[in-house]
N, C-alpha and C positions, 0 to 999 in steps of 0.2 A: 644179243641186241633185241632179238623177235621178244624175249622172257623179260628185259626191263621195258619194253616198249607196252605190254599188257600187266605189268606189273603198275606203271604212270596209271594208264587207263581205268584201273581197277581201283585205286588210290584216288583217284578225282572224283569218281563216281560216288563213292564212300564219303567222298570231305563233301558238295553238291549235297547227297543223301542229309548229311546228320548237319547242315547250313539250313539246309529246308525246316527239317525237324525243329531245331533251335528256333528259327523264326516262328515258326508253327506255337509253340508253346509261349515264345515272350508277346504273340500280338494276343494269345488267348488269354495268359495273365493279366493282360493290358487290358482287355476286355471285362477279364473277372474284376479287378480292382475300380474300375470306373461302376462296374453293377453295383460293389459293396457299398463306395459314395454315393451314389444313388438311393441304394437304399437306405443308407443313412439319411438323408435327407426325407424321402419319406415320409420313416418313421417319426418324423419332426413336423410334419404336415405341410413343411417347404416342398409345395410338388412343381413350383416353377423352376426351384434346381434341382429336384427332382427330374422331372423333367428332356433337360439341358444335356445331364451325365448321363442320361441313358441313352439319347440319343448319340451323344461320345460313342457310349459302349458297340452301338451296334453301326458307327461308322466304320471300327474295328474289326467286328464279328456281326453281319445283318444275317448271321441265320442264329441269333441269342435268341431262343425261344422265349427264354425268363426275363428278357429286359424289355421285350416286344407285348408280353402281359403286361409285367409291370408298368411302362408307358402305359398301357391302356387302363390298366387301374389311376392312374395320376390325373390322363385327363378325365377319366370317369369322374373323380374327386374334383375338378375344374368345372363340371358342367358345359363339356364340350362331348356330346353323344355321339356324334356323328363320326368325330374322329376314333371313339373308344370303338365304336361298329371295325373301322377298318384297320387299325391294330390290333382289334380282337380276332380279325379275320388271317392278317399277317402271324401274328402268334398261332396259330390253330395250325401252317404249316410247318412250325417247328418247335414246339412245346411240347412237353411231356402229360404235361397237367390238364388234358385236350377238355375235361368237363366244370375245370374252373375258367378256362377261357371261354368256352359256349356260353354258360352261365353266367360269366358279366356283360358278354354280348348282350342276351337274354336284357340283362338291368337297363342295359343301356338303351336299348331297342322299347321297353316300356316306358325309361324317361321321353323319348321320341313319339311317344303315342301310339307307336305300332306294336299294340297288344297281340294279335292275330301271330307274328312274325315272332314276337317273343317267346307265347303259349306254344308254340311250334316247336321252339329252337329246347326250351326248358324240356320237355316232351321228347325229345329226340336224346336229350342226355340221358331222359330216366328210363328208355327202351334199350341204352348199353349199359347204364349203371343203376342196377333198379332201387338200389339203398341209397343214391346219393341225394342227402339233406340240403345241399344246398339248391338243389334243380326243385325240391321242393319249397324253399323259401321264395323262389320265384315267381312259382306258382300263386303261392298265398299274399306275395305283394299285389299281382294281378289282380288277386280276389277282392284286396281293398281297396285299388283305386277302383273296381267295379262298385263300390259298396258295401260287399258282403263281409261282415266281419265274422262270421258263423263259421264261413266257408276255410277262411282263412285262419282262425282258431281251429279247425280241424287239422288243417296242410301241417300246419307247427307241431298240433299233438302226432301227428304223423311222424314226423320229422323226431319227434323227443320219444316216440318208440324204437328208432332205429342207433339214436344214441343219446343215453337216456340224462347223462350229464350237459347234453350240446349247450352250450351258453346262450349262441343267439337263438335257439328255440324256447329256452326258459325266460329269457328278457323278452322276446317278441311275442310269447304269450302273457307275458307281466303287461306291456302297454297294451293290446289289444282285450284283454279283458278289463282291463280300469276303464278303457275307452268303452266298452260294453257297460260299465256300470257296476261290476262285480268285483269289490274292491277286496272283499276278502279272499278271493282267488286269485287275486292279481297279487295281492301281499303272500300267498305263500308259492307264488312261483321264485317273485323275490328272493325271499328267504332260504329257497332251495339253490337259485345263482349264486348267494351270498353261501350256503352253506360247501359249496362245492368250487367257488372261483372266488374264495376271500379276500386274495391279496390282488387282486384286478382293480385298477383305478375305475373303471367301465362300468360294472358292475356295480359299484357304490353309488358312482353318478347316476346310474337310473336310477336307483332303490331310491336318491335322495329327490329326486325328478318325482317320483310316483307319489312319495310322502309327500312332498308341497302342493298337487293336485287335489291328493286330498285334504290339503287343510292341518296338516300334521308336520309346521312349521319346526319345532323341537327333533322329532327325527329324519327331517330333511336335513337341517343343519348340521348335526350328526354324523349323518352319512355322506354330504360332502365334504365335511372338513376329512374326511377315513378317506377320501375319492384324492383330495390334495396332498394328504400323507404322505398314500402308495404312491403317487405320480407326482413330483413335484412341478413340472413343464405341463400337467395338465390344462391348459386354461379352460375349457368348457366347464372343467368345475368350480374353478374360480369364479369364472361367471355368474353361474347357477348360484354359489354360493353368498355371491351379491346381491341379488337380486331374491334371495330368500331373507337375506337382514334386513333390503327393502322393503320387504313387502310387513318386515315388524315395526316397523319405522325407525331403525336404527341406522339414520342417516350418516353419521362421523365415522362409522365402522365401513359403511357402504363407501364413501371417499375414501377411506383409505385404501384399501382393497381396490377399489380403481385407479387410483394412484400406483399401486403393487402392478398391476395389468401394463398400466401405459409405462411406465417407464421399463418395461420388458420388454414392451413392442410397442411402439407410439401407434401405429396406424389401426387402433381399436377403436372402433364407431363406437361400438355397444358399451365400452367403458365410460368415455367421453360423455354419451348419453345419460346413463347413470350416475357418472357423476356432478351434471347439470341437473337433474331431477331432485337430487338429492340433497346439492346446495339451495335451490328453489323450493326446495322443502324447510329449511334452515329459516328461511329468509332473506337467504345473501341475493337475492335476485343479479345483482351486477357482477357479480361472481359468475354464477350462475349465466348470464348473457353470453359471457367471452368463454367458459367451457363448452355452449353448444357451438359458438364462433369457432372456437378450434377445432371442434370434432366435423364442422361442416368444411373447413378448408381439407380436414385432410379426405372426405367420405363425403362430397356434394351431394350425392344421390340418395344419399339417406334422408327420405322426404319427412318420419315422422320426425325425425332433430328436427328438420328444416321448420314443420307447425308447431312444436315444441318453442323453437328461437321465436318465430314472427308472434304467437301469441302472448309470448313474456313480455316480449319490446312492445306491442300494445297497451300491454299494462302500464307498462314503467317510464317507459321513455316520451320527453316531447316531440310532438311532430314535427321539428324544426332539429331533431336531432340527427346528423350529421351521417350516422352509422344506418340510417335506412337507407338512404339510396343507393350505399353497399350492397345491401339484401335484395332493394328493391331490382339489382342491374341484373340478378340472377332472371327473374322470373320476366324483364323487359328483351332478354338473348330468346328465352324460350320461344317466349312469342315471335320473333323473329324468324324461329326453325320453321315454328308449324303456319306461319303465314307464305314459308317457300313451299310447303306442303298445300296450300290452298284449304287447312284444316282453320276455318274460323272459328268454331266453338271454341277449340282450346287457346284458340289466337285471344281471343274474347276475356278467355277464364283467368291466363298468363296476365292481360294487361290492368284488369281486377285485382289479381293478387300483388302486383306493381302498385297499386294505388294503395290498396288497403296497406300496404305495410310504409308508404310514404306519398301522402296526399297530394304533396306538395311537388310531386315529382313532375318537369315540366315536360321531358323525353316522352314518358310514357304515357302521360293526359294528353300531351298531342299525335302519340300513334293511336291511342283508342278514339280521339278525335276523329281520325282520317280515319279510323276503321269505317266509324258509326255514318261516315259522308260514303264512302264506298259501298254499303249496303241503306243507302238510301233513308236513314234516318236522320233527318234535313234540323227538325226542331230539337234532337238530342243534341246533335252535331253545333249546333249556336249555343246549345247549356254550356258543353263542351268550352268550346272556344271564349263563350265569356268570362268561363273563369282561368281562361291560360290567361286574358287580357287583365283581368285584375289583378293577380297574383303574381304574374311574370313582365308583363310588359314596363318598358322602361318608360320613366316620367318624361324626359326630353323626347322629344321624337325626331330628333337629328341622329340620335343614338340607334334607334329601334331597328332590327335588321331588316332582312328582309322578308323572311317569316312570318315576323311580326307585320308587316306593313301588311302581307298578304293576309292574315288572321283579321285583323282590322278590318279591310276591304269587304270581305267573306260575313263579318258581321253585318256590316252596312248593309251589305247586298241582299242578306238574311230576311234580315229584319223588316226591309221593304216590301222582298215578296212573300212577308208573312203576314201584310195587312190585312189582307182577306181574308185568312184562314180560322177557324172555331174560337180557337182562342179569344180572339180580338171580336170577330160575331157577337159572343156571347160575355165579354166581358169576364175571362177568368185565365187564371197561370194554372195550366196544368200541370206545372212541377212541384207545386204544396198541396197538392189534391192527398188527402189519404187513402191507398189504395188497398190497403188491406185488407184481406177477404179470407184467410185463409189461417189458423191459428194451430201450430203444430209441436208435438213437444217431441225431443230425442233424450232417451234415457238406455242406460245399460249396464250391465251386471259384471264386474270385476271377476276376470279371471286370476285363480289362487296364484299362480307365475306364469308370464310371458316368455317366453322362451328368446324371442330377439326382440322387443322395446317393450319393456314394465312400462303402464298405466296408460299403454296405446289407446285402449278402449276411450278411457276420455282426453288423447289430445286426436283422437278420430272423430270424436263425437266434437269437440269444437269446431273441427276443423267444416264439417258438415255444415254447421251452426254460419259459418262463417262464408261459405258457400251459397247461402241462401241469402244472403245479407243485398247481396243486389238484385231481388225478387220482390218487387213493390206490390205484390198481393199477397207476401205469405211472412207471416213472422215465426221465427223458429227459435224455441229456446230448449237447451241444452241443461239438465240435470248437473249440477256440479260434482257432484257425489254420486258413487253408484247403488244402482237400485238392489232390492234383494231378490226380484224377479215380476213374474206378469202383474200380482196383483198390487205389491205397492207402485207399480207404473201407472196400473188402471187407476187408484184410489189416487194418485196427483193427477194426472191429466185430467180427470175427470172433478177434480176440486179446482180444480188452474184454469178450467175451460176452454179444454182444449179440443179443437174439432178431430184430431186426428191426434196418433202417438206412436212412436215407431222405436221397438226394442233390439237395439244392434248388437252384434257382438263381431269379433274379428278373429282369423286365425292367420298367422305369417310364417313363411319359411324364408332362407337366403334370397330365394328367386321368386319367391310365387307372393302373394296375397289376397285374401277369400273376404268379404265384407258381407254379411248375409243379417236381413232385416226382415223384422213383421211390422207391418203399419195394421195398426187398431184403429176402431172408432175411439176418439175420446167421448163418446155420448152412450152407446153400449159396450164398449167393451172388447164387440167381436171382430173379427180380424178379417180384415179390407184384403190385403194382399201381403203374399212373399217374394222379398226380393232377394235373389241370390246373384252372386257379382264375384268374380273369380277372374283375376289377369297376374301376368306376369311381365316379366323385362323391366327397362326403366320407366318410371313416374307410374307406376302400375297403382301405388296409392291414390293419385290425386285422378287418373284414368278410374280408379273405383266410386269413390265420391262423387267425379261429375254425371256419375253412370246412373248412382243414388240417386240424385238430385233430379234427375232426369225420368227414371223410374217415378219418383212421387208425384213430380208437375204433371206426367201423363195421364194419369188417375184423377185430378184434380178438375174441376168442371173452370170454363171460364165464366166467371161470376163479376159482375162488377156494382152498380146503384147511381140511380138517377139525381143529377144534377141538379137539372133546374127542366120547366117541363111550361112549356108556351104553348097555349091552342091547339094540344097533342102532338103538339113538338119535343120530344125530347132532345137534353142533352144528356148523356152517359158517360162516365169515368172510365169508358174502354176504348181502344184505339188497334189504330195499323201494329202496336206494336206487341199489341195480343194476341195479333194473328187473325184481325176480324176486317171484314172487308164487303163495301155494300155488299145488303142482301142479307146478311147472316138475321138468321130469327134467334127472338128471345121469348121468355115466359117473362110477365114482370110477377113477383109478388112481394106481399108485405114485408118490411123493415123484420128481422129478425124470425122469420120464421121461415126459413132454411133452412135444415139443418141431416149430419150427414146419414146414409144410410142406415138401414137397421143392420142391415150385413152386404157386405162385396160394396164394388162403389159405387157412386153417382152420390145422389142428394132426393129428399123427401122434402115435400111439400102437402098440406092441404088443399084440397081445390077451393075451398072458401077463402083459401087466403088467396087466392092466384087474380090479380087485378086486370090481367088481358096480356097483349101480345105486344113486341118492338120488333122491330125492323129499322137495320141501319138504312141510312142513304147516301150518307157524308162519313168517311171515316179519315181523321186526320188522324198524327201520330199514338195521341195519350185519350183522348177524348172522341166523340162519335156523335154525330143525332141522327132524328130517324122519326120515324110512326109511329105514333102508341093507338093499337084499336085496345078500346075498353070490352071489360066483360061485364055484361049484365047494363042497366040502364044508367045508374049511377057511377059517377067517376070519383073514386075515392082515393086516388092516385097521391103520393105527396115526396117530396124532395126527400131522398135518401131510401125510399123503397127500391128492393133489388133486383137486378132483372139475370138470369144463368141462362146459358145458349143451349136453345134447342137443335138446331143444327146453322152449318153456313150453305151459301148454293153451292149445286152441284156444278155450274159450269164456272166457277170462280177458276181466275188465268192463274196459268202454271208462273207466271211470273208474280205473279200477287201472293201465291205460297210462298216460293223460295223469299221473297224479299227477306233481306236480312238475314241471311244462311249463319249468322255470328251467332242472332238469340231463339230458333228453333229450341235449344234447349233450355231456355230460361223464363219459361211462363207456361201459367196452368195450359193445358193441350185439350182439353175432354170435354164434352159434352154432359150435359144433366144427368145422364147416366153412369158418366166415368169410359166415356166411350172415346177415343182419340177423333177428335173433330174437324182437324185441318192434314191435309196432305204430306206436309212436312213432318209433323208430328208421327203417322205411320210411317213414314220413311226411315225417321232416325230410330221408332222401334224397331224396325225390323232392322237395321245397321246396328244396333245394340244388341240384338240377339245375337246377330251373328258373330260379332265378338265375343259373346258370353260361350257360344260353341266353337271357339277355333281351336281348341285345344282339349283335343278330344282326351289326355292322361293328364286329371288336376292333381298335384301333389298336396299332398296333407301334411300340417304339424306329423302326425301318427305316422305317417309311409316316411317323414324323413327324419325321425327317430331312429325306426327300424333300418333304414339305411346305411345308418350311422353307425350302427352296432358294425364294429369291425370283428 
């Protein structure tokens, strides 16, 4: 009995034993097979089921070293850093592969900005693994986003001495010496990828990238059609390869091929875009409407579509056309956001670009209405409202709401306590005064291929163009065509009469966009100032531009010209809404003989032309009078000579700056020198700096090139 009683015992222990075992093995296969769909996924660039199955896997098995990477590569490939940091952390406790996992850390930890943290981390792999190439390409990303492309052309030849076929050491020194300027070195690092990694789809795709940089349209083509061969799911070469027929002008081939894209996967911005470009190249412009219309329903945040759409429909379409207050409800929400923000500039920009794309829109004329009475511009605020009453108001007035009834009142009211005011003084409408002072031309130079939107340069340079369009002292016109560089920009601007000219170019990645500008003299030649402008996240384009525009007005002197001029009474075409306020001095001098620096900013003058001094004492909204002491014994003073500010007082009320916090940035700011003048105006310099440094690791075309190299 004791012999079967240990006999049981021994037999249960055993069946328990290999019950374990079994389970053991089918939850780890369960594990492995959820890795392998993952990784399948992947390799397909779907990293959001990607993703999904990995996290399966390691619901499974949470000590999968390799699904706990791999996660961290997916969302590395998502642009979530934060999280790659701490699954790269989680993997490090159970991975094998312990200096591929530091080293995406390392990546990740640089897209974060914490270079210090990164240089550290890479540095620590190469004091246990002194050969390993990849803790060196880390390094030499580091070096570029510091600037140094030297540095980092070393790290790589570093790197392709330790193994001398490495692919991304021969492709990462292929871009970074073209980016150097050294195209014949760049072309036979090429050629040595290509001779040693032929059948790589990767491989072709850049050789054919490098060829259309430089202008070697025939072996671009070439090498990406060999790039879609090898790969037939490749779409980045599809892409490329659009956009290199674009750039021949072979428009019907380019729709097709976007056509080939989107019905593979509809939700392609960059096709949609191309193939609006491209029918707007044809001619079809109405074609061409409803393909940016679709690409903007499924990709709203892709702002250049968005200036690409509103500037066709200004071509094309009438203002009474049905389809802008569509467009126009996008940019009337916006403003909405950034007015719970208490952000009026943009509040301001939003309900401008509501109007410019449907004039007639009654929503948004009477929010920017109510803006311009909220910051205290009383006489814009009646322009305002008279024309919602002409335009919208109902003939019956049994009908007219209540709104309306109040808009009405609000005129009445207006208009009575404006009898006093300059206007009515003086006998004149300040709203047909022409205030122009300021004559600027935007030109720039076509890059051989964009990488995410062909012919950006010029729908940025309109968009600029159009930007400026509600700035009553500056007229901006935009080059339609691009330049071939400085000096045919200087030879028009300087035939065109242009007092200033500014040569743009852009560079864009997924997340980021760089907009960097020279402003010339249009009169010498020499260069005023650089502006460079670097943002990321959403509306980062249209954040760049008003960044522009803001940048230029600061530089710009407030300059305005005399009215009309009584017993040394002036009146002046400047106002509260210049930013000028009793007290501010002027210089007056002669009609036309202003004119801009010889170099850096401000304005030149003769002193023989300088006719004496103004001083405001009255400043209403658009207009001003004041004191004119003359110079010398005779007064040779005459209607339309100009007067540029010497400075405003010093004890002008903090409330008399801020007024109107909406257009801070929408009028010249500077002083005769180019010197910022008013309060507000250093303020939002320095808030614009500060944005220009918040992000201390700027990604580049070139760093996310090289990233990309998988």
């Amino acid at each position: 009995m004791k012999y079967n009683l240990k006999s049981f015992c021994l037999l249960s222990c055993l069946f328990l034993l290999s019950s374990f075992s079994f389970a053991q093995k089918k939850t780890s296969a369960s594990a492995v097979s959820l890795f392998s769909k993952a990784k399948a996924f992947q390799e397909r660039g779907d990293y959001y089921s990607a993703i999904e199955a990995y996290q399966e896997s390691l619901q499974v098995n949470p000590q999968y070293g390799d699904a706990w990477y791999n996660l961290a590569l997916c969302t590395f490939s998502l642009g979530e850093y934060d999280l790659t940091v701490e699954y790269a952390d989680t993997a490090a406790k159970y991975s094998r592969n312990l200096s591929d996992v530091q080293n995406l850390k390392g990546l990740a930890l640089i897209s974060l900005g914490k270079i210090d943290e990164a240089s550290a981390t890479f540095n620590t792999v190469l004091r246990k693994y002194p050969n390993d190439v990849n803790a060196r390409f880390g390094l030499a990303e580091i070096d570029l986003y510091n600037g140094s492309l030297k540095a980092a052309e070393r790290r790589y030849l570093d790197a392709l001495k330790r193994d001398s076929n490495n692919r991304k050491a021969l492709l990462s020194l292929a871009l970074v010496t073209a980016e150097e300027g050294k195209n014949d070195v760049a072309e036979r690092y090429v050629n040595q990828a290509l001779e040693y990694h032929s059948g790589e789809a990767e491989v072709h795709y850049l050789a054919a990238y490098l060829a259309a940089s430089r202008g070697d349209l025939v072996e671009a083509e070439k090498r990406a059609r060999s790039s879609v061969q090898i790969n037939g799911n490749y779409d980045r070469a599809y892409e490329l390869l659009s956009q290199i027929l674009y750039t021949q002008g072979r428009y019907g081939e380019v729709i097709d091929l976007c056509e080939f894209r989107i019905g593979r996967k509809r939700d392609l911005s960059s096709a949609w875009y191309l193939k609006g470009l491209s029918q707007m190249n044809l001619g079809n412009s109405m074609q061409a409407l409803e393909t940016f219309n679709t690409g903007l329903s499924i990709d709203p945040l892709d702002e250049i579509m968005r200036f690409a759409l509103e500037q066709l429909a200004a071509q094309i379409l009438e203002v009474e056309d049905s389809r802008r207050s569509v467009w126009a409800k996008y940019h009337i929400e916006k403003a909405a956001e950034y007015k719970l923000n208490f952000n009026g500039p943009s509040e301001r920009y939003e309900y401008q670009k509501a109007l410019s794309i449907d004039p007639l829109n009654k929503r948004a004329r009477q929010a920017f209405a109510d803006m311009l009475e909220r910051d205290g511009f009383y006489e814009l605020y009646l322009n305002q409202l008279k024309f919602i009453k002409e335009n919208h108001s109902s003939a019956d007035k049994s009908k007219r709401s209540s709104l309306e009834v109040k808009n009405d009142d609000t005129v009445e009211a207006l208009e009575s306590l404006m009898e006093d005011n300059l206007s009515h003084k003086w006998e004149i409408d300040p709203f047909y005064l022409d205030k122009v002072r300021w004559n600027i031309g935007i030109y720039y130079e076509q890059a051989p291929v964009q990488m995410i939107h062909p012919d950006a340069e010029r729908v940025v340079a309109l968009a600029a163009k159009s930007l400026f369009n509600g700035i009553p002292s500056t007229s901006v016109n935009v080059q339609s065509t691009s330049v071939s560089g400085y000096a045919e920009a200087f030879r028009l601007a300087r035939t065109q009469g242009r007092d200033y000219f500014a040569l743009i170019s852009i560079e864009e990645t997924d997340r980021s966009f760089a907009l960097n500008a020279t402003l010339y003299s249009g009169r010498t030649g020499t260069k005023t100032t650089e502006i460079k402008i670097y943002r990321t996240g959403n509306d980062r384009v249209s954040a760049s531009l008003r960044r522009f525009r803001q940048a230029v007005l600061d530089i710009l002197p407030i300059r305005g010209k005399v009215l009309k001029n009584k017993s040394g009474t002036l009146l002046v075409d400047l106002g509260k809404s210049d930013g000028l306020v009793p007290g501010a001095e002027f210089d007056v001098v002669k009609k036309g003989k202003i004119v801009t620096a010889d170099s850096g900013t401000g304005v030149y003058y003769n002193s023989k032309d300088l006719l004496g001094t103004f001083t405001i004492s009255v400043a209403d909204e658009e207009i001003s009078e004041g004191t004119f002491k003359k110079k010398g014994f005779y007064d040779t003073l005459n209607a339309n000579d100009e007067i540029i500010l010497v400075k405003l007082p010093d004890d002008q009320s903090q409330a008399q700056t801020q007024e109107g916090n909406a257009v801070t940035d929408t009028r010249p700011a500077a002083d005769k020198d180019g010197q910022p003048a008013t309060d507000a105006a250093e303020n939002a310099e320095r808030e614009s700096i500060k944005e220009d440094l918040k992000t201390p690791a700027k990604e580049s075309r070139l760093i996310h090139m090289i990233q990309n190299i998988l």
